[in-house]
KOLZAFI-589423 format. One line per field, with one value per residue (C-alpha): residue number from 1; x, y, z. Coordinates in steps of 0.5 Angstrom, whole numbers, plus 500, padded with zeros to 3 digits. Last residue first. Layout:
<pts>
pos <- [NUM_...] .
u <- [X_...] .
v <- [Y_...] .
w <- [Z_...] .
</pts>
This chain:
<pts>
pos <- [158_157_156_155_154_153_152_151_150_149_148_147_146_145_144_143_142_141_140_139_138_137_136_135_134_133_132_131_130_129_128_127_126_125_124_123_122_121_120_119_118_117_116_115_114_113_112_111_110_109_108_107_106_105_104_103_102_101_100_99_98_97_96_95_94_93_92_91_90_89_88_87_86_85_84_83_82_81_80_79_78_77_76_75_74_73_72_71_70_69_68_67_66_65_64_63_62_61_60_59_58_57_56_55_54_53_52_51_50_49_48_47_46_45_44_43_42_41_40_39_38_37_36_35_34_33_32_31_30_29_28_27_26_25_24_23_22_21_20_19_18_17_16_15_14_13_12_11_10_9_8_7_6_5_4_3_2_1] .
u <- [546_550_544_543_543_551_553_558_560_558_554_559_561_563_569_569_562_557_555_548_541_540_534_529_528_535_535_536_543_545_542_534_533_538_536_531_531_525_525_532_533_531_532_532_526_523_527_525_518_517_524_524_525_527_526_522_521_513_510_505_506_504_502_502_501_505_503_511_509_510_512_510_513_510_513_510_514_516_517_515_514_516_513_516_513_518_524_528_535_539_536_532_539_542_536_537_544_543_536_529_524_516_511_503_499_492_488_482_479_471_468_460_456_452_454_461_465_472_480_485_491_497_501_508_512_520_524_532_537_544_550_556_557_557_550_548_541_537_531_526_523_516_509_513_508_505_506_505_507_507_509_509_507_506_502_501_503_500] .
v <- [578_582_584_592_596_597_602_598_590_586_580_573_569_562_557_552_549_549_543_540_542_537_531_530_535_537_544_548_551_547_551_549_557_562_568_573_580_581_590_591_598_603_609_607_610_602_597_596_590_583_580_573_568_561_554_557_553_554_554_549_550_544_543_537_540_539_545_549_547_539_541_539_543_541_543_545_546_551_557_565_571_578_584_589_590_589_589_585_586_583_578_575_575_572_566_564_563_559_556_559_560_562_564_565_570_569_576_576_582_582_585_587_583_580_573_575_577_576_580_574_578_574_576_574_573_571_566_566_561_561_557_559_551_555_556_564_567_572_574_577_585_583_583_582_582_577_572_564_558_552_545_538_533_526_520_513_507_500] .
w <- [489_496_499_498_504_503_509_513_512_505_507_508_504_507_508_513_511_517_519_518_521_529_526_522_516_515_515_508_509_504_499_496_496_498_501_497_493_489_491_495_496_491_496_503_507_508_504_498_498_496_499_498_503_502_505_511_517_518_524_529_537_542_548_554_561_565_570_568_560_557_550_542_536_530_523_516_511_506_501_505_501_504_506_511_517_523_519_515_511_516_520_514_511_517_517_509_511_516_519_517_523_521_526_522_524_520_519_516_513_510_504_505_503_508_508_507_502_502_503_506_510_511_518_519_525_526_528_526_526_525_525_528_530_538_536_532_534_529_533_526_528_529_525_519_513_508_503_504_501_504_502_507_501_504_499_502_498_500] .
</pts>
């Protein structure tokens, strides 16, 4: 017998908090932020309808330093990915549990605000070896990486 399984999302929307970029002692990053999806409909009555859906998203490697670097509270940005799961016991030992997306890339829908030109369409790596593993601790880091360009530049270095 043969079980079909597709975990895949995409989403667009805008930040609702400024991206927590953390680095391990591997340096390898992750960074957890929030975005909210907007859904415009007719309801029953009518008249048009806004639903907010919040979503937490977390991306790993490079993708999660160019979200920390170039990203902000509000900014727009697209979102390819997975589903995953998180469960805990809490302080009461109570069981919970969390649903978020891990992000495959990240795509930049908007310029950076107040900058002129900024970044319109830039994303962070797709389908790179950044990608985190889906069952288990993310790779290693290679030895030798790019790094973004230090100082002024508000252009991501693609």
């Amino acid at each position: 017998m043969s079980i079909f399984s597709y975990n895949r999302v995409m989403l667009a929307g805008n930040l609702t908090r400024d991206p927590q970029v953390k680095f391990f002692a591997n340096e390898r990053a992750v960074a957890n932020f929030g975005i909210a999806v907007n859904r415009k409909f007719k309801g029953q009555d009518g008249q048009m309808v806004e639903e907010v859906t919040f979503v937490d998203v977390e991306a790993w490697g490079r993708t999660a330093e160019l979200v920390g670097q170039y990203l902000t509270k509000g900014r727009g940005c697209f979102i390819e990915g997975r589903l995953k799961l998180d469960q805990w016991d809490d302080k009461d030992g109570q069981k919970r549990s969390k649903l978020k997306v891990v992000a495959d890339s990240v795509q930049f829908t908007d310029s950076k605000p107040g900058a002129a030109g900024g970044a319109p369409g830039a994303s962070a790596p797709r389908g790179s070896e950044d990608a985190m593993e889906p069952d288990g601790p993310p790779p290693a880091r290679p030895a030798a990486t790019t790094r973004a360009p230090a100082g002024g530049d508000d252009e991501p270095p693609f």
